[in-house]
C-alpha positions as CSV (number, residue, x, y, z in Angstrom):
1,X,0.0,0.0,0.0
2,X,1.1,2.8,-1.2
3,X,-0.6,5.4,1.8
4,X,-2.8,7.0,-1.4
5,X,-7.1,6.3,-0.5
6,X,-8.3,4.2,-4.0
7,X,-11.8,4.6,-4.7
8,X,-12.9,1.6,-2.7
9,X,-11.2,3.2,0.1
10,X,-13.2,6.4,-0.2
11,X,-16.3,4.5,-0.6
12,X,-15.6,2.7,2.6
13,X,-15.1,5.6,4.6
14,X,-18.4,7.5,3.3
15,X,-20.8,4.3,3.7
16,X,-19.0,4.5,7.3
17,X,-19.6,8.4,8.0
18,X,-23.4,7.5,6.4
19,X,-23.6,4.7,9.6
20,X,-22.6,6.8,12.3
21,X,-23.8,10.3,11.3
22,X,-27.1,9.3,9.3
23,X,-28.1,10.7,5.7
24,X,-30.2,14.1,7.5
25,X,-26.9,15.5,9.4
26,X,-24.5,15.0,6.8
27,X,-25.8,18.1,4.9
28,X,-25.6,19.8,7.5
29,X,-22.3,19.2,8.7
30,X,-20.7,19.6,4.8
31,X,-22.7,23.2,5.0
32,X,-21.2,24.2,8.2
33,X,-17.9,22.6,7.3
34,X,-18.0,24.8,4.3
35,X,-19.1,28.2,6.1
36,X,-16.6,27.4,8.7
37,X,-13.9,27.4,5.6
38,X,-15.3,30.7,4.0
39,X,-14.6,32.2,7.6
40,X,-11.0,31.0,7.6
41,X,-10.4,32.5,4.3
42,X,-12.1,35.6,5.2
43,X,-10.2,36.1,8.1
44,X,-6.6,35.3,7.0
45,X,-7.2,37.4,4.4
46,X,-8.0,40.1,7.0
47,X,-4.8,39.4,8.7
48,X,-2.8,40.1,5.7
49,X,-4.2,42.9,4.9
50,X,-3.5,44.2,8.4
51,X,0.2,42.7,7.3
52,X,0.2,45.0,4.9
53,X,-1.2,48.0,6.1
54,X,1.5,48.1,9.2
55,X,4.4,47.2,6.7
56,X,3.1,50.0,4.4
57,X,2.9,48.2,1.0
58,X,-0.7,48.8,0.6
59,X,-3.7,50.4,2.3
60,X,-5.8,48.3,4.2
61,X,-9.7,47.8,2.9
62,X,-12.5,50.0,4.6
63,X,-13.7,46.0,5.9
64,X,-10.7,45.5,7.9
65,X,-10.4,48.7,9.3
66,X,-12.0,48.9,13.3
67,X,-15.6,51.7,12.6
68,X,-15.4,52.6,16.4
69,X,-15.3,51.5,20.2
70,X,-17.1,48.2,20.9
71,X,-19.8,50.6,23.0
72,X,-20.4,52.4,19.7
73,X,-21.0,49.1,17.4
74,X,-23.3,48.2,20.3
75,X,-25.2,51.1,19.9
76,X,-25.4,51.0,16.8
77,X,-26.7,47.6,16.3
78,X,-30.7,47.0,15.8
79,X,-32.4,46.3,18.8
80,X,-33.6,42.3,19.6
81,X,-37.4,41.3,19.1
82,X,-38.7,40.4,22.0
83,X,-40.5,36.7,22.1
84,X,-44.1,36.8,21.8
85,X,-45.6,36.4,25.0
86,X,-47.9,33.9,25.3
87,X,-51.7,33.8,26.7
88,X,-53.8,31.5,28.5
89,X,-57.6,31.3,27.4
90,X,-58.8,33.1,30.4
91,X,-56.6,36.0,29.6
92,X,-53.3,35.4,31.9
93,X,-50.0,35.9,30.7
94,X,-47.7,32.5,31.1
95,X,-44.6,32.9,32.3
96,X,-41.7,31.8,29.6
97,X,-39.0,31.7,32.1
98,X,-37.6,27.8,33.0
């Protein structure tokens, strides 16, 4: 053996990942697995820009640059819906809280 996965190999290993995950979580995991990557990538891109920007090469894009104190992104962020409350027949409110 060689230490290269043939096809049989591969096919082994999804029927195995197909056992112990199930056919309903795999797309789920590939998605997340995917957005996790874009992430990455967006962030070490972000990091070289940053590399570049202290070195002086090249300015650093508006989306890497900080737009204020955490405070002032706080404020600045739309406020949370609150969850519906929910009502008893007779009128009551029902407490949500566990």
């Amino acid at each position: 053996m060689t230490g290269e996965l043939s096809p049989s190999h591969w096919l082994i290993v999804i029927i195995v990942a197909l056992l112990l995950f199930g056919s309903a979580k795999l797309p789920k995991m590939a998605r997340s697995l995917g957005q996790s990557a874009r992430i990455l990538k967006a962030e070490m891109n972000g990091l070289h820009d940053k590399d570049k920007e202290k070195d002086g090469d090249a300015p650093a894009s508006p989306s890497s640059q900080s737009t204020g104190s955490p405070q002032q992104i706080a404020e600045a962020a739309p406020p949370v819906a609150e969850a519906p409350r929910l009502v008893r027949q007779d009128g009551q409110a029902v407490d949500q809280q566990r």
